[in-house]
C-alpha positions as CSV (number, residue, x, y, z in Angstrom):
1,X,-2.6,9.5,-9.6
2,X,0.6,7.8,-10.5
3,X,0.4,3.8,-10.0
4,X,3.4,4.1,-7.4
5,X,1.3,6.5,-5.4
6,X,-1.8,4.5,-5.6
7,X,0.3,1.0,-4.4
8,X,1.8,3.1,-2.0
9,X,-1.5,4.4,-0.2
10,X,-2.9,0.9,-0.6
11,X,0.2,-0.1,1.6
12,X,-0.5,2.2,4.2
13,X,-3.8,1.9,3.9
14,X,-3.0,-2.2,5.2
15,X,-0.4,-1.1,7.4
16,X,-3.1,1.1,9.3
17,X,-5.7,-1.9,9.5
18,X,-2.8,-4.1,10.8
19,X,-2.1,-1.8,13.6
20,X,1.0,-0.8,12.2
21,X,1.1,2.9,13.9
22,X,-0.9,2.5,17.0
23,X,2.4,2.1,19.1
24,X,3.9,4.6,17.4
25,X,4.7,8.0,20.0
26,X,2.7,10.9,19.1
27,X,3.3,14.5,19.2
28,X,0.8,17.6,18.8
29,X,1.3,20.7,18.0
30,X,-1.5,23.8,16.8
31,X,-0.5,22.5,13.3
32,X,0.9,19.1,12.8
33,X,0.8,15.8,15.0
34,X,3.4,13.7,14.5
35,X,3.7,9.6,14.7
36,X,7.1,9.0,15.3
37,X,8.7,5.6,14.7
38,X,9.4,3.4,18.1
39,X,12.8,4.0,19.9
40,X,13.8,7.0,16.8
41,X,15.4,9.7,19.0
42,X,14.1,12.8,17.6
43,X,16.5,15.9,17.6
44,X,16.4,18.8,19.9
45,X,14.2,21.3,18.8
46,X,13.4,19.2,15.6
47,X,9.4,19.6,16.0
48,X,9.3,22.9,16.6
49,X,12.0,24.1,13.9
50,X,9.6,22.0,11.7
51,X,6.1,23.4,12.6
52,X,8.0,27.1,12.5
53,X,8.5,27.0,9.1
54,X,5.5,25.1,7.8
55,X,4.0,28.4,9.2
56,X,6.1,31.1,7.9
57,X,5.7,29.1,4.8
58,X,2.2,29.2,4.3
59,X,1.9,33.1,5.1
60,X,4.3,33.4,2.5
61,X,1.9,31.5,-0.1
62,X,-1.1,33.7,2.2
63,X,-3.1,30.3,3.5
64,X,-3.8,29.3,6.7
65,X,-1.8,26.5,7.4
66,X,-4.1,23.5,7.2
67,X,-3.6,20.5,10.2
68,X,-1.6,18.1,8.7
69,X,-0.5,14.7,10.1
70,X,3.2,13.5,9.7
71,X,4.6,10.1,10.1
72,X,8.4,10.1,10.5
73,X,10.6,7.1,10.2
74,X,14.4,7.2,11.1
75,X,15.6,6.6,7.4
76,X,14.6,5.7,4.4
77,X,15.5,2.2,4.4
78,X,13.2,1.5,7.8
79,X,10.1,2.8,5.0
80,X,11.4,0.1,2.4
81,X,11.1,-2.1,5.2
82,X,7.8,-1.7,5.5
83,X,7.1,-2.3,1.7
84,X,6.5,1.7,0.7
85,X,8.3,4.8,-0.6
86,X,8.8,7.5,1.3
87,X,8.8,10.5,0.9
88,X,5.0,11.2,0.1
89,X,2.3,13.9,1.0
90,X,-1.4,12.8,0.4
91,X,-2.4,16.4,-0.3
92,X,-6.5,15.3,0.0
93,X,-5.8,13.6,3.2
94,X,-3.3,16.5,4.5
95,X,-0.8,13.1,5.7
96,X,2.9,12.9,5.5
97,X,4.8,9.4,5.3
98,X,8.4,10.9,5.3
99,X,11.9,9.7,6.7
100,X,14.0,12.5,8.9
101,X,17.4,12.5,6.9
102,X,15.2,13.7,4.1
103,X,13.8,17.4,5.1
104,X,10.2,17.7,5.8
105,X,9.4,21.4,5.2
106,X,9.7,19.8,1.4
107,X,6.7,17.6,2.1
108,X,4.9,20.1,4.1
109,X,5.0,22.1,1.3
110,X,3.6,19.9,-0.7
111,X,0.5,20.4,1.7
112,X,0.6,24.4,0.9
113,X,0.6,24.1,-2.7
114,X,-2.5,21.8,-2.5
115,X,-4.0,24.6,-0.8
116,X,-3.6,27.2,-3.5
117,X,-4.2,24.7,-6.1
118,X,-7.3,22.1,-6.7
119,X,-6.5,18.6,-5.9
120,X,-7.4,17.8,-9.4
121,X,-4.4,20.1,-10.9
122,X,-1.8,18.6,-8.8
123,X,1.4,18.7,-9.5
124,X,0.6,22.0,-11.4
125,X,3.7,21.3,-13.0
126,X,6.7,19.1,-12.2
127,X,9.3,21.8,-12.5
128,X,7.6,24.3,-10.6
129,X,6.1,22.3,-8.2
130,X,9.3,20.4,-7.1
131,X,10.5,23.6,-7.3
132,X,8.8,25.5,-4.9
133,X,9.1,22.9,-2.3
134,X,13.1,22.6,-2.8
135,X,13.1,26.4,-2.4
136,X,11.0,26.5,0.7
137,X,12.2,23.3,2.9
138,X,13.7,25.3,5.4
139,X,17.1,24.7,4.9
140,X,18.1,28.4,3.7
141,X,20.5,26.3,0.8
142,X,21.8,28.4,-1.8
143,X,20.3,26.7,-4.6
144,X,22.4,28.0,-7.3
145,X,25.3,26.3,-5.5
146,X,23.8,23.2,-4.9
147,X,22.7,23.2,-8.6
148,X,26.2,24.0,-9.9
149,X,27.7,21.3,-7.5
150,X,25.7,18.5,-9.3
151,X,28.2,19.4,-12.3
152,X,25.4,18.6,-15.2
153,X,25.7,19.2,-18.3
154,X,24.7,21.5,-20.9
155,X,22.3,18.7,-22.3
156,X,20.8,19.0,-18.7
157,X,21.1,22.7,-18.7
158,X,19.7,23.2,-22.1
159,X,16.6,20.7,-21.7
160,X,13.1,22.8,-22.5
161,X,11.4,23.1,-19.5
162,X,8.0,22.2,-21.1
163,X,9.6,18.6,-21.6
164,X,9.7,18.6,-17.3
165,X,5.7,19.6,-16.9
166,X,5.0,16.3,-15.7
167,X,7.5,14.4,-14.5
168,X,11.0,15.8,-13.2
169,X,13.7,13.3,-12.5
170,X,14.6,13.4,-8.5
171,X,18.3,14.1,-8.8
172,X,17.4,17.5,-10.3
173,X,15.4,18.8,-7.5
174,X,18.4,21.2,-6.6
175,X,18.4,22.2,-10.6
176,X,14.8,23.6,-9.9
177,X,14.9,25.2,-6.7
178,X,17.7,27.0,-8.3
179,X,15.4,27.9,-10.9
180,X,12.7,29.7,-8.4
181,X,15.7,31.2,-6.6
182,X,16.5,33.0,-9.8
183,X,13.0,33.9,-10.7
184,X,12.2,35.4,-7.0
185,X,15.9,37.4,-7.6
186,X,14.5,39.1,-10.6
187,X,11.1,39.4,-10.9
188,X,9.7,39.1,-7.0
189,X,7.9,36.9,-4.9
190,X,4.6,38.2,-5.3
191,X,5.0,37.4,-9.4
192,X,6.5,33.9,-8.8
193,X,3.6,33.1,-6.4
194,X,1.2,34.3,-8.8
195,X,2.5,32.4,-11.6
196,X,2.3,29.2,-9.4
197,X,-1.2,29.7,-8.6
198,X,-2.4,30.2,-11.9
199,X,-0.5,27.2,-13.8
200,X,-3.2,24.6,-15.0
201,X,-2.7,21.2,-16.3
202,X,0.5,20.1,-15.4
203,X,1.4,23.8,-16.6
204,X,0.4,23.5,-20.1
205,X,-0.1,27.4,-19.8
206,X,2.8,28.3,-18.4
207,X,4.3,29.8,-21.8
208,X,1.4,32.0,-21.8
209,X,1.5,32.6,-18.4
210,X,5.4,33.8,-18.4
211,X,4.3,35.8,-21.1
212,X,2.0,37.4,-19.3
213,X,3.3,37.5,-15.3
214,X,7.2,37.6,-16.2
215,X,6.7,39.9,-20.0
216,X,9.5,37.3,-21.5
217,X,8.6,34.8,-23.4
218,X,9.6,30.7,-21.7
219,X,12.6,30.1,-23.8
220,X,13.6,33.8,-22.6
221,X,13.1,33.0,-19.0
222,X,15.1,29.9,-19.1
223,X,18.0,31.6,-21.2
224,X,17.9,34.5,-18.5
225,X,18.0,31.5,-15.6
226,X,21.2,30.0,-17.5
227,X,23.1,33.2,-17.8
228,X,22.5,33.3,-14.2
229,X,23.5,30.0,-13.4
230,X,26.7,30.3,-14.8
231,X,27.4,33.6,-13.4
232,X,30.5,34.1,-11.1
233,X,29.3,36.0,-8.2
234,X,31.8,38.4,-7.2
235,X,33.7,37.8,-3.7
């Protein structure tokens, strides 16, 4: 585990010994119970729109959605406050420390992956990963226009993806949800899935892998993603 993540857990960790979250409200539903900060006025709807597609989601991956517990500050500043980072999923401990301006079906799908992947593989691979849970947070964005809006680069654009496996830098989570929008568009759900289940070691297969799921070779699949990218849609 990263040392961020590990001084992060130790935080909450204190934060849980010191009481912290026992006045916090709770809410339960058949799938997540959420600690909501004091006095944060939770949107209409904003519960159940969130346990909605944290189910849809995982029928898409084909898991049972596992119980999951959720604690939502008002902003991201309030989790500063407190001395820790959020966004972050503890995938082992199924529990969310996430702000509400920032949307959760990304974290809960954090959970999902963990399911279809050992703990010990995790993140299967930075690109992929962050990916998956860009493309899946619920927010029906077009990625490819979100990606294109960010105005990069070709130094950005033309980055191998096999220099991303383990790290991949946070303002280019729109890049690779725009990536698995592209990949579902040509080759299927069913083979994107599969190809996210079976990446191992921060993806260190995943040329193979394309090769043998997608029948293009990495550099190909990236090239094909570009093209796309770049394409003018017409009307």
């Amino acid at each position: 585990m990263f040392s961020w993540m590990e001084a992060t857990r130790s935080r909450i960790q204190t934060l849980k010994k010191e009481g912290c979250f026992d006045s916090w409200p709770k809410q339960k539903t058949e799938s997540i119970t959420f600690f909501i900060y004091p006095d944060l006025v939770v949107p209409n709807n904003w519960i159940e729109k969130r346990t909605t597609i944290y189910k849809i989601n995982a029928d898409k991956f084909g898991i049972n959605p596992p119980k999951v517990i959720f604690f939502v500050y008002s902003s991201i500043e309030i989790g500063k406050k407190m001395g820790l980072i959020p966004a972050i999923t503890f995938v082992k401990e199924k529990e969310i420390h996430g702000h509400i301006n920032q949307s959760p079906g990304h974290e809960l799908t954090h959970v999902i992956l963990g399911e279809i992947n050992t703990s010990e593989n995790l993140p299967a691979n930075g690109l992929w990963a962050e990916g998956a849970c860009v493309y899946f947070d619920g927010t029906n964005t077009d990625r490819k226009k979100h990606a294109l809006s960010l105005n990069l680069g070709d130094v950005v654009i033309d980055t191998p993806w096999i220099h991303w496996r383990k790290n991949f830098p946070d303002n280019l989570y729109p890049l690779a949800g725009s990536i698995i929008q592209y990949c579902i568009g040509k080759y299927g759900w069913p083979d994107v899935l599969n190809y996210i289940k079976e990446l191992e070691n921060f993806g260190a297969n995943d040329e193979t892998l394309c090769l043998k799921i997608f029948h293009v070779s990495y550099l190909e699949l990236q090239n094909g993603w570009k093209v796309w990218l770049k394409k003018v849609e017409a009307g």
